[in-house]
N, C-alpha and C positions, 0 to 999 in steps of 0.2 A: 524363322517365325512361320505358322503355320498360315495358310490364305487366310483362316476366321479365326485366328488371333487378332485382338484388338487391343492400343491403351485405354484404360478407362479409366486414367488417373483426370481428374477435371484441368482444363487448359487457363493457361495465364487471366483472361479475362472474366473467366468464370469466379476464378478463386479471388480476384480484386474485389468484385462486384457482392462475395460474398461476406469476405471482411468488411467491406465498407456499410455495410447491409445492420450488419449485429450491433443491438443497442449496445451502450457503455457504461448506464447506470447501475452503481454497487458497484460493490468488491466482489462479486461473486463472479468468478477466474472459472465453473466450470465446461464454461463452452469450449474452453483449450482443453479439453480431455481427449489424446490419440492426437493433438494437432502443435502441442505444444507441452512442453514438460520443465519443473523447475525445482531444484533439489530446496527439499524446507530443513529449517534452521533446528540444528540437535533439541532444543529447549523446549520447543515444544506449547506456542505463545498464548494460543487461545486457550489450550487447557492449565496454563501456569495462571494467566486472567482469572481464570474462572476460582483454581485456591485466592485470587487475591480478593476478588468478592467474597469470598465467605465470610472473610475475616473485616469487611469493612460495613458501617453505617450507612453512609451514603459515600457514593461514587460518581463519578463523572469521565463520561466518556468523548474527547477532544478528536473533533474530525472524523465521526464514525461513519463514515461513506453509507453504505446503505444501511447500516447497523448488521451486517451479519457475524461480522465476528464479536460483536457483545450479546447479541442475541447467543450463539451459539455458546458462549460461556456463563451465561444464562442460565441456559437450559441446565446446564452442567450440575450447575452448584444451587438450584432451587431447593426445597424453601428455604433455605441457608441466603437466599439474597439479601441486598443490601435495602434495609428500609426506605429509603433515597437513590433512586438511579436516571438520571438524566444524560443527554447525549448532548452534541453540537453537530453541526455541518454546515458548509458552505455554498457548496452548489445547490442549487434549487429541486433539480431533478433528485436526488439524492435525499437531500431533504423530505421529499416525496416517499422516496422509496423509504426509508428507514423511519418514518413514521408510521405507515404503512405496517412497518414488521416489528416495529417496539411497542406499536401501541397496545397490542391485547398483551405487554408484562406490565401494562401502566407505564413505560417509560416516556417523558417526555422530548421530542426533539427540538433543539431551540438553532433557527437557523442564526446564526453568526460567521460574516466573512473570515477567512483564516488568519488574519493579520490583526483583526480586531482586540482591544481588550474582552477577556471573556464575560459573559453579562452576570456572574453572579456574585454575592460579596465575601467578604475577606472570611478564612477560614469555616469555608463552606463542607471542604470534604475529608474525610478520611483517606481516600483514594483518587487519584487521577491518572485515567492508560490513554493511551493513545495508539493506535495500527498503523504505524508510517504515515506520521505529520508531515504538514510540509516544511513547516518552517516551527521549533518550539519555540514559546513565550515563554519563555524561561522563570521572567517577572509576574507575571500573569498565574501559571502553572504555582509556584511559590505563595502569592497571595492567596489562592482558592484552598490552597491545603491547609488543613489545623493544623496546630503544632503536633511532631510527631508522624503527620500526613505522609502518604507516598505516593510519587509517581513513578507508574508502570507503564512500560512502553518498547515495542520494536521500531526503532527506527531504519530507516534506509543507509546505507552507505555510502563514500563514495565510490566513485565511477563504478555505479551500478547500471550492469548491460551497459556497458560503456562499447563492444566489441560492434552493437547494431548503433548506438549513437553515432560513434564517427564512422560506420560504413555510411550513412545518411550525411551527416555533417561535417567529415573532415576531423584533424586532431582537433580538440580543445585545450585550452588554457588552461595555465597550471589554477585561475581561477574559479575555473567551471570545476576541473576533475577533480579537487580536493575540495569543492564544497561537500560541507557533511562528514566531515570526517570526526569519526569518536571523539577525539579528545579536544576536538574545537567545541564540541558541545558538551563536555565534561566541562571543561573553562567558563562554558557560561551557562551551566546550572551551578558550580561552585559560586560564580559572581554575585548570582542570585539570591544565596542561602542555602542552597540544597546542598547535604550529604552525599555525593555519591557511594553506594553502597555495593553494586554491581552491574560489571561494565565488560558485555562480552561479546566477539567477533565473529563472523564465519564470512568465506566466499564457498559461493555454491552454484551447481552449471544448471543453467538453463540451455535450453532447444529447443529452437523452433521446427517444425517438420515440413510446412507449407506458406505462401505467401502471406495467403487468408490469415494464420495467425500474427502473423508480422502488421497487415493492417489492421487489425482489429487493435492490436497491442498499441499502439501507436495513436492509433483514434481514443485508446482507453487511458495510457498514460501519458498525458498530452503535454507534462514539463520535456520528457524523452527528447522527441525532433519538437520545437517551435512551430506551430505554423503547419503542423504534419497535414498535407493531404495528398490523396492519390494523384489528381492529376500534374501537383507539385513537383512529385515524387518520383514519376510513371517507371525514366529511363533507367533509374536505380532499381525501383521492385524488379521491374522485366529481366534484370542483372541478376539478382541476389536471386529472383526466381530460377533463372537457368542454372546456378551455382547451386540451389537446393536441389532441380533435380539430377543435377549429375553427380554432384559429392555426397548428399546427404543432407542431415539436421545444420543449420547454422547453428555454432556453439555460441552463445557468451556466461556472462557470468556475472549474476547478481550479488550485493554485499547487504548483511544484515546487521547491527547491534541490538541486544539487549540494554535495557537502560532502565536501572532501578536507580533511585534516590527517593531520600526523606528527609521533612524539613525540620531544623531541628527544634 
């Protein structure tokens, strides 16, 4: 190395303080651009959304984080939208935001807890999506659709980024790492009423490049670690930090399904 050769990669405390630093309201992922990368699913979700609005009256959108990805399918399929378009959310902050970005298409945002019955009545919609719920109302979902109705949706899989869960938390139980799994929730939209009609899988890799996106990720996706925080955390990031700069990306690997059904 030459005498005025210098690293001028940013040091362990720097990049903590930065992650910790970046808000976490909405789905909008592109602060990880060049810091973190994540293979997306063949299908193609928000522009498949956006053919399913064409085709629908009114719609409803269950747990739309900040509304970007309805917005953005939206945008897609205008003036073809649905005479009816309403959203849900549960965190407050979000709530915020996604009123904020729906309301000049007229969309209304009605906060409701995720767990809640949904507030509106029986065979309300032609359509119902959903962006990676937490948990679906199978029953709930079933009653809001007319007959015929369908719900659209990507859900999450199991032991997704399962590879940075137990570097933080240790194995988990076969209870944790098979929640979510496809056909536990095929079982109970069938229970419900629903048709399933298309039901499809991918694992795909994520990388992380720096810590900073590790805490942001973490502070964002807060079922991931319980309880996630840095100073919780410290001894681990400072680990996984030294392993990122000497090996490279930490790999894991997120899992998606597709999940159509219609009620009959």
């Amino acid at each position: 190395m030459k005498d005025d050769d210098h690293d001028t990669r940013p040091a362990f405390e720097d990049l903590l303080a930065e992650g910790a630093a970046v808000p976490t309201e909405g789905w909008d992922f592109s602060w990880f651009e060049g810091r973190a990368t994540e293979a997306r699913p063949s299908w193609g979700y928000a522009m498949s959304l956006a053919g399913r609005l064409a085709d629908a009256s009114t719609a409803l959108d269950v747990q739309t984080g900040g509304g970007e990805v309805l917005d953005f399918a939206l945008g897609r399929v205008a003036p073809r939208a649905p005479v009816l378009t309403v959203a849900t959310e549960g965190w407050p902050a979000n709530v915020a935001k996604a009123t904020a970005l729906l309301r000049p298409r007229g969309i209304a945002v009605v906060a409701s807890p995720e767990d809640a019955p949904l507030p509106f009545a029986d065979a309300a919609f032609d359509l119902v999506a959903s962006r990676h719920p937490v948990r679906p109302l199978w029953g709930e979902i079933a009653r809001v659709l007319r007959p015929g109705g369908t719900y659209f949706a990507q859900h999450v899989g199991p032991r997704s980024v399962f590879e940075l869960v137990e570097y933080f938390l240790g194995p988990q139980p076969e209870t944790v790492s098979s929640a979510r799994h496809p056909e536990r929730e095929r079982a109970g939209a069938e229970a419900a009423g629903l048709e399933v009609v298309d039901l499809r899988t991918e694992r795909l890799r994520v990388e992380f490049h720096d810590i900073a996106a590790v805490v942001h990720f973490l502070r964002k996706v807060v079922w991931m670690v319980p309880g996630f925080t840095v100073e919780a955390y410290r001894p681990r990031l400072r680990a996984l930090h030294e392993q990122i700069e000497a090996d490279g990306p930490f790999v894991a690997h997120s899992t998606r399904h597709l999940f159509e059904a219609r009620r009959a």
